[in-house]
PDB file of N, CA, C and O in Angstrom, chain B, residues numbered from 101:
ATOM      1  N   UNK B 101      24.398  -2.021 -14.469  1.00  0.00           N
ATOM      2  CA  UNK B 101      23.408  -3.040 -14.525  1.00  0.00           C
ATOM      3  C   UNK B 101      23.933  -4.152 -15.421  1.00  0.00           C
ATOM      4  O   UNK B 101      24.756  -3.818 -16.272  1.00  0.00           O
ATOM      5  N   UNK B 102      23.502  -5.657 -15.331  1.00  0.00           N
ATOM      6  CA  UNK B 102      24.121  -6.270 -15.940  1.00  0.00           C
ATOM      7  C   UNK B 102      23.305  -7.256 -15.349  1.00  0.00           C
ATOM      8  O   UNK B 102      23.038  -7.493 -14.171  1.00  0.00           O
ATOM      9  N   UNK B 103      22.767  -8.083 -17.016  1.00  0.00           N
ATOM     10  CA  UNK B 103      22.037  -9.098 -17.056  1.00  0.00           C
ATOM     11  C   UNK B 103      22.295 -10.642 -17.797  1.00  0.00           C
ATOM     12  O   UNK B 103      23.434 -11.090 -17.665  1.00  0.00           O
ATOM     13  N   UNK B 104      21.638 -11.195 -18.306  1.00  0.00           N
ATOM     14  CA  UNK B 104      22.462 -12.274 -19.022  1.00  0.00           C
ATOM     15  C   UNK B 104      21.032 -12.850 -19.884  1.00  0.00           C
ATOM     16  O   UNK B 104      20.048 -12.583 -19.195  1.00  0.00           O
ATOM     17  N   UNK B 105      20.740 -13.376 -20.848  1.00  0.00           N
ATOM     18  CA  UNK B 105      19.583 -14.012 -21.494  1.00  0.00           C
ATOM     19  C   UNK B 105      19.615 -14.895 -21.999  1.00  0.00           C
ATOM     20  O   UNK B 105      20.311 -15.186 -22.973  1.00  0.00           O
ATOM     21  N   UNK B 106      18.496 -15.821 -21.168  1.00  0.00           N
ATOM     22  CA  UNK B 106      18.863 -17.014 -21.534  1.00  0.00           C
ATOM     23  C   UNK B 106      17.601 -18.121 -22.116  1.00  0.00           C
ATOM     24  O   UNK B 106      16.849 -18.367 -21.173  1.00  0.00           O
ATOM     25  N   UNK B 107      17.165 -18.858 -23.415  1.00  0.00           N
ATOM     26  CA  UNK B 107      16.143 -19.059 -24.015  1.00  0.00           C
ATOM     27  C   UNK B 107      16.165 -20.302 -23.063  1.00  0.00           C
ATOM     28  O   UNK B 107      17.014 -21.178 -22.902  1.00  0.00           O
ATOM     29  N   UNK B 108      14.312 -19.966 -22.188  1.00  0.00           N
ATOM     30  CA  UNK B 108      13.918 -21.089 -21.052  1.00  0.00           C
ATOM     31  C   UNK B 108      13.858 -22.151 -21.821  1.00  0.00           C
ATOM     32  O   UNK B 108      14.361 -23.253 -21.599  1.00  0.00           O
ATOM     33  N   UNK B 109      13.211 -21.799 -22.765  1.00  0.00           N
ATOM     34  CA  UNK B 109      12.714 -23.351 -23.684  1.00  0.00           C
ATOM     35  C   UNK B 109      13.573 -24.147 -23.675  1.00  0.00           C
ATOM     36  O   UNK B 109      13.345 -25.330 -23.422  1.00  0.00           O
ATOM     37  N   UNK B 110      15.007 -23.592 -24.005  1.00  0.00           N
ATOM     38  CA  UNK B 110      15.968 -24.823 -23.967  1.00  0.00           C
ATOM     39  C   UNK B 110      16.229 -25.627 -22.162  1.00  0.00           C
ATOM     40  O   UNK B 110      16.912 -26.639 -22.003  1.00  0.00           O
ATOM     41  N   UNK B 111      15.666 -25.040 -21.254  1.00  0.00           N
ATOM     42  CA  UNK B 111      15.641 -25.689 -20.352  1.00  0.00           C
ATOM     43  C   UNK B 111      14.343 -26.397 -19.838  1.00  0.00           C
ATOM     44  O   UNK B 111      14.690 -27.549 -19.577  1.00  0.00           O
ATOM     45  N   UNK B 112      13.572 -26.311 -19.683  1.00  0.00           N
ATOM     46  CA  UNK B 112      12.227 -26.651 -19.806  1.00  0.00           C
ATOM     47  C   UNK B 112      11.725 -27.737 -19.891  1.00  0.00           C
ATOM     48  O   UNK B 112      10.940 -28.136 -19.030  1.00  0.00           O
ATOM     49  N   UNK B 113      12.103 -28.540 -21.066  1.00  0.00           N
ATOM     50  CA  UNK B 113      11.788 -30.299 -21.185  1.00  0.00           C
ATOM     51  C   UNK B 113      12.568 -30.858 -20.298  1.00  0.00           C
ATOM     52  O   UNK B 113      11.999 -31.825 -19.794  1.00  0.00           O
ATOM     53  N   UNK B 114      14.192 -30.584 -19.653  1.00  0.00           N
ATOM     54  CA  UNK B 114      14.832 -31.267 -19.139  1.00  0.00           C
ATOM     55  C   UNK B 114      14.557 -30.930 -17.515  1.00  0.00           C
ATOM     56  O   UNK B 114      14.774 -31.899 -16.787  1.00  0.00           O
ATOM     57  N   UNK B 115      14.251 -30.088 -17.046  1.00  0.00           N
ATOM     58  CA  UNK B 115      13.954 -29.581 -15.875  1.00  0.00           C
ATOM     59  C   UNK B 115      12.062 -29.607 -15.661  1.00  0.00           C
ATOM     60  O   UNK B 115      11.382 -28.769 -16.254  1.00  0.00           O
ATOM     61  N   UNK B 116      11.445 -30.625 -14.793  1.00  0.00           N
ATOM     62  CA  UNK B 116      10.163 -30.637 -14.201  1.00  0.00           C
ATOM     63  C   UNK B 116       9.694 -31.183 -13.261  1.00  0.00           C
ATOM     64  O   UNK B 116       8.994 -32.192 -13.346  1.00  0.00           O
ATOM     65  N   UNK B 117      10.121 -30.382 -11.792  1.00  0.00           N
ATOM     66  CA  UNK B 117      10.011 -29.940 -10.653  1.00  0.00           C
ATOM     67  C   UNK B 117       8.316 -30.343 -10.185  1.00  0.00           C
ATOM     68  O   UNK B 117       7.283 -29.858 -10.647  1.00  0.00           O
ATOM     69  N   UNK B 118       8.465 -31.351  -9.160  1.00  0.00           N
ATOM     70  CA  UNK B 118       7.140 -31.718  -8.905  1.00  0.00           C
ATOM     71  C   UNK B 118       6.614 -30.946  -7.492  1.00  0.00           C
ATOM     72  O   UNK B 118       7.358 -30.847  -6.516  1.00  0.00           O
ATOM     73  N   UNK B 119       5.180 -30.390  -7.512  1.00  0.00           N
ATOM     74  CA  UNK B 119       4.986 -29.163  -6.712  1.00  0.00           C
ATOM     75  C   UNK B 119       5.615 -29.817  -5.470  1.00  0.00           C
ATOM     76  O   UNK B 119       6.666 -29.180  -5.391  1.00  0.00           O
ATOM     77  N   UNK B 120       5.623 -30.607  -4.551  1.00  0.00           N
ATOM     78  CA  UNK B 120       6.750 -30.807  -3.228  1.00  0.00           C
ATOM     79  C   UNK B 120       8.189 -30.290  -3.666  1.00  0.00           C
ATOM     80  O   UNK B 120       8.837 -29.649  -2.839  1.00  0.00           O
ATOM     81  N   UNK B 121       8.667 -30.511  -4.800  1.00  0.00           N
ATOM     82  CA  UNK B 121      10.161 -30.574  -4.646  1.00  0.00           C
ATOM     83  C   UNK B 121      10.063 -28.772  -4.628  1.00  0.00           C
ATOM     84  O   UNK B 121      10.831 -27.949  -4.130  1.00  0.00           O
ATOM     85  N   UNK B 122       8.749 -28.594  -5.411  1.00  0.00           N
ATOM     86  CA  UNK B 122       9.222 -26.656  -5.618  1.00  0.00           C
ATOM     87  C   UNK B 122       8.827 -25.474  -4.283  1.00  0.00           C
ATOM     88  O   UNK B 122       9.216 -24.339  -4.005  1.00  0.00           O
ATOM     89  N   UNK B 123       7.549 -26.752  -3.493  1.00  0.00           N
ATOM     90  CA  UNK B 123       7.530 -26.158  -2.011  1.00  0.00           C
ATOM     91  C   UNK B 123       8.588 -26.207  -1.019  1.00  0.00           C
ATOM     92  O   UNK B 123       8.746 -25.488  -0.032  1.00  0.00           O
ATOM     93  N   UNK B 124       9.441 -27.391  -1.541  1.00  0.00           N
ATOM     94  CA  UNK B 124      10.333 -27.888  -0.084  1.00  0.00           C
ATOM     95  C   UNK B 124      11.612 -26.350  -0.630  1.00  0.00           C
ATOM     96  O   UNK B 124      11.959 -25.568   0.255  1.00  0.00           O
ATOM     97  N   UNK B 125      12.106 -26.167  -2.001  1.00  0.00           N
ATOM     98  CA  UNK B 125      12.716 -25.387  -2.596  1.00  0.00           C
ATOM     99  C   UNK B 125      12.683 -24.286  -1.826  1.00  0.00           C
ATOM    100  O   UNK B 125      13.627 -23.828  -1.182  1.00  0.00           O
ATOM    101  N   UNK B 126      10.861 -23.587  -1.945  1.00  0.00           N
ATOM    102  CA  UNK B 126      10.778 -22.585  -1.195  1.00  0.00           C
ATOM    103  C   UNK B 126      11.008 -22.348  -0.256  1.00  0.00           C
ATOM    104  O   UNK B 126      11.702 -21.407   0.132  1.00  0.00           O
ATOM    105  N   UNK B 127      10.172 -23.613   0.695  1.00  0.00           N
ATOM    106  CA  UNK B 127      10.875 -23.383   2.511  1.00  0.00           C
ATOM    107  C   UNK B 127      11.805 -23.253   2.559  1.00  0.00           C
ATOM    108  O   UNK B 127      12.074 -22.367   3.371  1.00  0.00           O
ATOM    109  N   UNK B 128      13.297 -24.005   1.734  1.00  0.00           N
ATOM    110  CA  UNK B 128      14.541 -23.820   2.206  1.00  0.00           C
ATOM    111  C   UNK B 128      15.219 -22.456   2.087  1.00  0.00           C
ATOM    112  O   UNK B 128      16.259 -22.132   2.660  1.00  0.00           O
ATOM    113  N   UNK B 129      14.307 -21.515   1.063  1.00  0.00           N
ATOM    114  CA  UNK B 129      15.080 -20.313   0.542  1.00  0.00           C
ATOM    115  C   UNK B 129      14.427 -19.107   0.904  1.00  0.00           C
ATOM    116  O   UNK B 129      14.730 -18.059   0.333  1.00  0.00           O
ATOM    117  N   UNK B 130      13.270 -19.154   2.092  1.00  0.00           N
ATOM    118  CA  UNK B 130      12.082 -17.824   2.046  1.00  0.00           C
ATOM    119  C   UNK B 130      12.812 -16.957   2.266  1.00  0.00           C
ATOM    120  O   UNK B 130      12.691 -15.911   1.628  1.00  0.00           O
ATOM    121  N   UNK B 131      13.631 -17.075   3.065  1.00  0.00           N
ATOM    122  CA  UNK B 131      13.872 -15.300   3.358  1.00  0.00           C
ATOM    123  C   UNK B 131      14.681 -14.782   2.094  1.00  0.00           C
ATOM    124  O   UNK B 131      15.208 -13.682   2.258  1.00  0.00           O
ATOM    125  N   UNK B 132      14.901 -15.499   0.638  1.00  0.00           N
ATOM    126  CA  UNK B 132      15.252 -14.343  -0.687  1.00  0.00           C
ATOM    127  C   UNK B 132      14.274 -14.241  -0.959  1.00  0.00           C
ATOM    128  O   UNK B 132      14.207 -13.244  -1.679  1.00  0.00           O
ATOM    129  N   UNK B 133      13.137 -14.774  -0.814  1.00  0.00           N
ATOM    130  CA  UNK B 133      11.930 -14.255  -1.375  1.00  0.00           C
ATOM    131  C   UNK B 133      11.199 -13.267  -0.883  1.00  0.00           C
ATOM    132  O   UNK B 133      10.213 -12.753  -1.411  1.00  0.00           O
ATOM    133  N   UNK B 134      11.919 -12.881   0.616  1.00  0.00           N
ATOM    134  CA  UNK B 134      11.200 -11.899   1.692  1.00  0.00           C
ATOM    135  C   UNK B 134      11.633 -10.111   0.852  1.00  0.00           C
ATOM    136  O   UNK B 134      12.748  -9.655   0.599  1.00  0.00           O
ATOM    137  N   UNK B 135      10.140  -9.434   0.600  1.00  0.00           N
ATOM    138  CA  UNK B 135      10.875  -8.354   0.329  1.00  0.00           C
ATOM    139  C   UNK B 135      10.403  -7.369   1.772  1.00  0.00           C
ATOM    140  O   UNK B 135       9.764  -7.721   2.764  1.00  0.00           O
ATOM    141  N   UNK B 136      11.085  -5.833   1.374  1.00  0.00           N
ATOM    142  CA  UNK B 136      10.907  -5.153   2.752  1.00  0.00           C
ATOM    143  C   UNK B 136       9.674  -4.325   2.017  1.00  0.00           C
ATOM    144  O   UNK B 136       9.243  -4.155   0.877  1.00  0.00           O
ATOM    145  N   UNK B 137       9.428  -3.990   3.124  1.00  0.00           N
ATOM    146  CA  UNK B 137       7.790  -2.839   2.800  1.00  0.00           C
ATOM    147  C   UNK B 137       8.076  -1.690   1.994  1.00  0.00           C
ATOM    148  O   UNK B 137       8.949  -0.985   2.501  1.00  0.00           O
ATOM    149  N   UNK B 138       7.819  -1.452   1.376  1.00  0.00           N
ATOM    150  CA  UNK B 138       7.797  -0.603   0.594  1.00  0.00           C
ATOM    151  C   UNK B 138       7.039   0.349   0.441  1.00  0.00           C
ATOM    152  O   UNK B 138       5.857   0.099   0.206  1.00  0.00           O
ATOM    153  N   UNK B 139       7.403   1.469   0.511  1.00  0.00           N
ATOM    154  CA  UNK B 139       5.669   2.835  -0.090  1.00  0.00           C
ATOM    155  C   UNK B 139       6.402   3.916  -0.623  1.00  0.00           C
ATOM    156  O   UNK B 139       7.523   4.293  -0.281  1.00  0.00           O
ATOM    157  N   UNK B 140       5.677   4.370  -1.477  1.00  0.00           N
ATOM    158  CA  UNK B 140       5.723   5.622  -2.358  1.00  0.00           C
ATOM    159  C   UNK B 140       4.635   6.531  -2.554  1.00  0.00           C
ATOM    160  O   UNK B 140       3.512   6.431  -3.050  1.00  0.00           O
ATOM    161  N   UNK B 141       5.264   7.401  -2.047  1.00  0.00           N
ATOM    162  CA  UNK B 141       4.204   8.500  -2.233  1.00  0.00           C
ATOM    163  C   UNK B 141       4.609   9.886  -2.362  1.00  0.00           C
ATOM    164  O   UNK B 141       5.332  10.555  -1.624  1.00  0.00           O
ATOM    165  N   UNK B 142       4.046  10.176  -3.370  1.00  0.00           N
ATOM    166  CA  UNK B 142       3.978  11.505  -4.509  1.00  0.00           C
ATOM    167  C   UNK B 142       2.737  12.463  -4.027  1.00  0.00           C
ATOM    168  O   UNK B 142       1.570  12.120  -4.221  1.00  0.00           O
ATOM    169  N   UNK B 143       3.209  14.118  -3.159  1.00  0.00           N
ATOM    170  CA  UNK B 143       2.458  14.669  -2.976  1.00  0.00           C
ATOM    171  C   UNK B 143       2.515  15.760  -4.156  1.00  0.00           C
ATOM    172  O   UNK B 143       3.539  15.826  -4.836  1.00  0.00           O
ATOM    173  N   UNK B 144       1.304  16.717  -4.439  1.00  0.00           N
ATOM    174  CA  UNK B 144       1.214  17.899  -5.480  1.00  0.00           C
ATOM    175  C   UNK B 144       0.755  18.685  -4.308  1.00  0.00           C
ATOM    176  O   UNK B 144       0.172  18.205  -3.336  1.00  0.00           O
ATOM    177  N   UNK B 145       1.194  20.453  -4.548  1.00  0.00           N
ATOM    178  CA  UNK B 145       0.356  21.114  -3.571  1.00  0.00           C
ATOM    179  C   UNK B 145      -0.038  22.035  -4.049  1.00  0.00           C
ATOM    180  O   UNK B 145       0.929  22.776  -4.226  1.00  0.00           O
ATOM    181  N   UNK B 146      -1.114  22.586  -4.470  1.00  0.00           N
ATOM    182  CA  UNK B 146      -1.918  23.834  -5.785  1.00  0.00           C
ATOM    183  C   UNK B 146      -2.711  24.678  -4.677  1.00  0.00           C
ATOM    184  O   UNK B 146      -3.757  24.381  -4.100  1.00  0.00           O
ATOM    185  N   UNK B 147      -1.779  25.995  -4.531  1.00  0.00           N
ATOM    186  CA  UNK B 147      -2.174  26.959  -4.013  1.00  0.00           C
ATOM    187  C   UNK B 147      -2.909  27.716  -4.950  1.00  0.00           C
ATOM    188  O   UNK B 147      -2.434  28.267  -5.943  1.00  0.00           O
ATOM    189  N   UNK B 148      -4.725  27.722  -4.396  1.00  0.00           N
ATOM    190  CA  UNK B 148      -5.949  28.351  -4.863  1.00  0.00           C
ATOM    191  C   UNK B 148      -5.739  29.499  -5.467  1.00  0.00           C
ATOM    192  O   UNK B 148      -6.108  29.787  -6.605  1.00  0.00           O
ATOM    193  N   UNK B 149      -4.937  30.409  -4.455  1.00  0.00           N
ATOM    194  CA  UNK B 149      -4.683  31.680  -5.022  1.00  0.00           C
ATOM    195  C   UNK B 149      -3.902  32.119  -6.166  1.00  0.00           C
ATOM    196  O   UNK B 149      -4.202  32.975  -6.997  1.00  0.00           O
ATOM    197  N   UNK B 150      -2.517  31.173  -6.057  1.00  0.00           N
ATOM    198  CA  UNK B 150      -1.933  31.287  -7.405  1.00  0.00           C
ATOM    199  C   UNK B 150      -2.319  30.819  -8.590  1.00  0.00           C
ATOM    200  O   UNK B 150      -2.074  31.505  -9.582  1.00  0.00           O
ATOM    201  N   UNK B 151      -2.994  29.567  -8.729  1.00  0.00           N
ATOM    202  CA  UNK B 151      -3.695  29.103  -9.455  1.00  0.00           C
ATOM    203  C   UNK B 151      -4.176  30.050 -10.167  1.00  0.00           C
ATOM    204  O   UNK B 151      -3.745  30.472 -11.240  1.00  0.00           O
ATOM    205  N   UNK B 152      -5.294  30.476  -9.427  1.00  0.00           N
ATOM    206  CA  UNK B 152      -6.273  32.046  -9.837  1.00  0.00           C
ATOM    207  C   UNK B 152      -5.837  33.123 -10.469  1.00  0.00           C
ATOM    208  O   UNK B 152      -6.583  33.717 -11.248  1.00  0.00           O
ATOM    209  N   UNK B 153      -4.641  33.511 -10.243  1.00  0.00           N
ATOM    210  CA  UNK B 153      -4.144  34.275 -11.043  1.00  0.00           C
ATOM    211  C   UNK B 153      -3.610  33.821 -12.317  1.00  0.00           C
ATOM    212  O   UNK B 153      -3.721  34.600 -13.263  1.00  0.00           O
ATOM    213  N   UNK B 154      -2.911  32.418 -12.553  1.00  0.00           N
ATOM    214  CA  UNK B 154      -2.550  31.907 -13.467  1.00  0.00           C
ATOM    215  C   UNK B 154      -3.705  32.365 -14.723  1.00  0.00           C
ATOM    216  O   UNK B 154      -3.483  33.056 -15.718  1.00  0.00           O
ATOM    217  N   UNK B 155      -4.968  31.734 -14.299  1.00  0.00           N
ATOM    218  CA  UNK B 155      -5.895  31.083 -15.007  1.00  0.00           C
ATOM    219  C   UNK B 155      -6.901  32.958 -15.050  1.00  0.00           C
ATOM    220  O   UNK B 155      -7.118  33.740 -14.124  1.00  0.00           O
ATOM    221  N   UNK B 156      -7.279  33.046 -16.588  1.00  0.00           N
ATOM    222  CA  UNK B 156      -8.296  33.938 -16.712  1.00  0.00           C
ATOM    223  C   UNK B 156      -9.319  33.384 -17.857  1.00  0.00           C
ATOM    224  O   UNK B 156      -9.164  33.367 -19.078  1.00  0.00           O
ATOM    225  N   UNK B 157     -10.663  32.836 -16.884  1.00  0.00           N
ATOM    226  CA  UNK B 157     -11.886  32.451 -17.849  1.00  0.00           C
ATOM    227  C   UNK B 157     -13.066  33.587 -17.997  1.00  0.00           C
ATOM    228  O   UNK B 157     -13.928  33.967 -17.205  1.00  0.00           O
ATOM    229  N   UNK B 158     -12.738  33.975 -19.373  1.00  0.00           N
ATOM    230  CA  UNK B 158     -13.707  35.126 -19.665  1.00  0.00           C
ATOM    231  C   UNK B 158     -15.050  34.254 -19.803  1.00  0.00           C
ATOM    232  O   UNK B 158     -15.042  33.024 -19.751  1.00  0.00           O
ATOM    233  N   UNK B 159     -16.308  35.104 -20.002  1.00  0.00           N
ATOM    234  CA  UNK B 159     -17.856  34.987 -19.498  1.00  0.00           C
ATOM    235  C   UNK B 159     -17.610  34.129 -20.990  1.00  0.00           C
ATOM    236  O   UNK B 159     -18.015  32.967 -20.999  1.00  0.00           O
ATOM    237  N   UNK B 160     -17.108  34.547 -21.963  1.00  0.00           N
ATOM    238  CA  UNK B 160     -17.260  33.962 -23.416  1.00  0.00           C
ATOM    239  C   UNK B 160     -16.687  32.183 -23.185  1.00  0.00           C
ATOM    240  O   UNK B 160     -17.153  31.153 -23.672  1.00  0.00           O
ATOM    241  N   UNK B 161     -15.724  32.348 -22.416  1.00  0.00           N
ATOM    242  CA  UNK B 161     -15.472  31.084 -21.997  1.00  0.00           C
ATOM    243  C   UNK B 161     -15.995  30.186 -21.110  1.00  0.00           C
ATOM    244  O   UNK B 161     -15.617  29.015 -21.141  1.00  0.00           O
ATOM    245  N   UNK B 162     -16.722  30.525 -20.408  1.00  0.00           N
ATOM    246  CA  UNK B 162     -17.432  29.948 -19.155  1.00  0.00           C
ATOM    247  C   UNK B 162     -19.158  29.579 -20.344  1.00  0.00           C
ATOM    248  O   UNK B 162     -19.535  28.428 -20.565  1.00  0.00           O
ATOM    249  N   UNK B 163     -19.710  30.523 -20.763  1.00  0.00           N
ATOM    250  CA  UNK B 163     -20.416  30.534 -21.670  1.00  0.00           C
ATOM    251  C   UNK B 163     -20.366  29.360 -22.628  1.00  0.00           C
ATOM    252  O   UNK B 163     -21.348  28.629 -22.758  1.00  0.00           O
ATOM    253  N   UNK B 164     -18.885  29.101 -23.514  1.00  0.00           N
ATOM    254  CA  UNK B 164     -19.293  28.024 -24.809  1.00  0.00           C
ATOM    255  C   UNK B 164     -18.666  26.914 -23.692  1.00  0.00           C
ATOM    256  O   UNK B 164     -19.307  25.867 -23.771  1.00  0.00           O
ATOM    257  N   UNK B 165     -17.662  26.855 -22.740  1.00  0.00           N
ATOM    258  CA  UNK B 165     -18.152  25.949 -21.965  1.00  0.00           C
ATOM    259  C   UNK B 165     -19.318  25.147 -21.668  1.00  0.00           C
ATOM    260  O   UNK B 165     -19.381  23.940 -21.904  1.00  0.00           O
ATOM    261  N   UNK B 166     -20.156  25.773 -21.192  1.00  0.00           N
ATOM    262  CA  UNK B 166     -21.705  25.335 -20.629  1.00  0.00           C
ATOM    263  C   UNK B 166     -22.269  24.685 -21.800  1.00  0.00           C
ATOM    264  O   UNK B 166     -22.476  23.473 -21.740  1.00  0.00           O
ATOM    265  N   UNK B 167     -22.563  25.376 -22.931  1.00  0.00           N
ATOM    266  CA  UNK B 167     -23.034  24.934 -24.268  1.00  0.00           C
ATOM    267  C   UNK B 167     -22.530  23.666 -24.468  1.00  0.00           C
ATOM    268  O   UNK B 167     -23.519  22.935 -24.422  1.00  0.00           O
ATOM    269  N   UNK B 168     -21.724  23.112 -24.630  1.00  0.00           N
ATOM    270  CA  UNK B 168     -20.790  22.148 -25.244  1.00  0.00           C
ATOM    271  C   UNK B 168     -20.815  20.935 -24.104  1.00  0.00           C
ATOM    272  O   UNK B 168     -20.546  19.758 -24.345  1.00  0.00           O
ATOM    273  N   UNK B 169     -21.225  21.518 -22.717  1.00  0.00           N
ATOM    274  CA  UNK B 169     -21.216  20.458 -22.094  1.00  0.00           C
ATOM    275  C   UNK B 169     -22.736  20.367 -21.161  1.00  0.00           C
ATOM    276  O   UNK B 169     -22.792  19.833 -20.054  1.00  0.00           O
ATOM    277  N   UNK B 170     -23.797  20.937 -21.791  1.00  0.00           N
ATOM    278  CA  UNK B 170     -24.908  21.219 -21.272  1.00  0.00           C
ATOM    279  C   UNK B 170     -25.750  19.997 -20.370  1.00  0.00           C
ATOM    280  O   UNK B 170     -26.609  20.168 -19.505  1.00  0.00           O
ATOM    281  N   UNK B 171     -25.091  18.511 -20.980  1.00  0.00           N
ATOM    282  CA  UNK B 171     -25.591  16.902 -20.076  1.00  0.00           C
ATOM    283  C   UNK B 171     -24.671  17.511 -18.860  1.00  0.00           C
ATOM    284  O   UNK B 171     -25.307  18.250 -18.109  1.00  0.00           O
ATOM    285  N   UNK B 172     -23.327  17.335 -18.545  1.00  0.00           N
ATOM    286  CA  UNK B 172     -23.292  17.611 -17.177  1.00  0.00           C
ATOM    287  C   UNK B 172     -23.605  18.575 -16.012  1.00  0.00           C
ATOM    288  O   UNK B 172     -23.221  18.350 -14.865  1.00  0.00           O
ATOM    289  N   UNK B 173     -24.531  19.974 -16.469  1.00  0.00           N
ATOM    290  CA  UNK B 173     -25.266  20.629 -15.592  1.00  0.00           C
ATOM    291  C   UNK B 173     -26.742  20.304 -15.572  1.00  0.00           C
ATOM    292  O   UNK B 173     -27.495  21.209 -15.213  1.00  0.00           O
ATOM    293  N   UNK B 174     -27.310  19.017 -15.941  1.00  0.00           N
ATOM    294  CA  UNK B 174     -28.830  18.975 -15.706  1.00  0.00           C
ATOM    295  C   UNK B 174     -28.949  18.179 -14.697  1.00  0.00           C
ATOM    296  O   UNK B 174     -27.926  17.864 -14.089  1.00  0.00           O
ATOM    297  N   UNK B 175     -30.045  17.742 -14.343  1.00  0.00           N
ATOM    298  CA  UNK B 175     -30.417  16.541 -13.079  1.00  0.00           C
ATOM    299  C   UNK B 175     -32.043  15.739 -14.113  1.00  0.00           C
ATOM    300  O   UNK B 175     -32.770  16.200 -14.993  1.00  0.00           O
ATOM    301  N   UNK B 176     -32.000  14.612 -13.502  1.00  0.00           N
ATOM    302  CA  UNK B 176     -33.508  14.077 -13.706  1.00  0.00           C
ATOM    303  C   UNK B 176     -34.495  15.098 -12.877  1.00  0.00           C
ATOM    304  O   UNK B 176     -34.397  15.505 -11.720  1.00  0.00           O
ATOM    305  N   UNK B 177     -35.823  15.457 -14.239  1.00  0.00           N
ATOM    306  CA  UNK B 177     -36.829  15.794 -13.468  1.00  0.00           C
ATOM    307  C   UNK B 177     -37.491  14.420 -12.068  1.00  0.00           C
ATOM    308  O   UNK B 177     -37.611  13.206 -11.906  1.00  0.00           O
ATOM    309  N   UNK B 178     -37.734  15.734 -11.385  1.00  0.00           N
ATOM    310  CA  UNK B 178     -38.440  14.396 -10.123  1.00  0.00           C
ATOM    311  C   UNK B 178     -39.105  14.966  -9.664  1.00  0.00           C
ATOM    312  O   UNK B 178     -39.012  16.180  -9.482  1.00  0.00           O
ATOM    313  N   UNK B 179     -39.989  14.249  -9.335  1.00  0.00           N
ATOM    314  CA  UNK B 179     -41.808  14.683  -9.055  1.00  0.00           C
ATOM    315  C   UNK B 179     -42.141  15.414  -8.008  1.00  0.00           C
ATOM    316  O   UNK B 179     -41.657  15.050  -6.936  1.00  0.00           O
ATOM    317  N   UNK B 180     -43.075  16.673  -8.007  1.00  0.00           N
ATOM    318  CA  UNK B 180     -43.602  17.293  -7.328  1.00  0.00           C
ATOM    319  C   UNK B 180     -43.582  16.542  -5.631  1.00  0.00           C
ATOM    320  O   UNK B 180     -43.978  15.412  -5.345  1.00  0.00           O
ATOM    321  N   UNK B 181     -43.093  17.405  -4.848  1.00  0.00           N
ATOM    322  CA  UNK B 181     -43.674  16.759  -3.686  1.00  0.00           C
ATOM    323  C   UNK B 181     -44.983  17.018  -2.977  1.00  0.00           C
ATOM    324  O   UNK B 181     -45.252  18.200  -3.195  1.00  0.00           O
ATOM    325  N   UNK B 182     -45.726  16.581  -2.386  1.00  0.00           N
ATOM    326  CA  UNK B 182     -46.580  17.091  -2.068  1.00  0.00           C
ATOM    327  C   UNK B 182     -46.958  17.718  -0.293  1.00  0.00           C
ATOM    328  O   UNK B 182     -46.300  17.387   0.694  1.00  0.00           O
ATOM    329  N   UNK B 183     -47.957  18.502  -0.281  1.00  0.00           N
ATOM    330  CA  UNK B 183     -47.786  19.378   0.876  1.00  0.00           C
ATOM    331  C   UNK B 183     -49.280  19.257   1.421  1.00  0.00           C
ATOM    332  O   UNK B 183     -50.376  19.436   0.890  1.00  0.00           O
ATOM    333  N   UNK B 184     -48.909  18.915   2.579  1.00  0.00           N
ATOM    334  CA  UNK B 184     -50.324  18.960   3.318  1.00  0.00           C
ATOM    335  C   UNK B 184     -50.443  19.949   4.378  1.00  0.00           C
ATOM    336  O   UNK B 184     -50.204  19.792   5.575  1.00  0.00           O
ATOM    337  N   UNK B 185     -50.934  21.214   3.641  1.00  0.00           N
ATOM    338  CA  UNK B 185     -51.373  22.438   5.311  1.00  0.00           C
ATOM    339  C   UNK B 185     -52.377  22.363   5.095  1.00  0.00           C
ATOM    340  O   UNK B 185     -53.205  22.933   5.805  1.00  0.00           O
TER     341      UNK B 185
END
């Protein structure tokens, strides 16, 4: 790899490109600007069963679990429905 660095500022006041000159720039050069499609994709695959064996949650654990997180097993009370026989 091999780069070079170079402080813009010192170019900057002397170089200011009026938006035609930096569109006509572009038209003349699109296809370096063309990139190709690209995708990435990262699968995981977690077989249930092995998992299961990995993992042992005793009742003591499932237990201070629940305690500690007792807001995410409730629901809003909501009102009686009513029944007409």
């Amino acid at each position: 790899m091999e780069y070079a660095l170079a402080d813009s500022a010192r170019f900057r006041a002397s170089v200011t490109p009026s938006d035609a000159e930096v569109k006509a720039f572009f038209e003349a050069h699109r296809e370096s600007y063309r990139l190709p499609e690209r995708r990435v994709v990262s699968y995981v695959l977690i077989s249930e069963d092995a998992l299961a064996r990995e993992v042992a949650v005793t009742e003591r654990d499932a237990r201070t679990y629940y305690e500690d997180n007792q807001d995410d097993f409730t629901q809003p009370d909501r009102p009686a429905r009513a029944t007409s026989w």
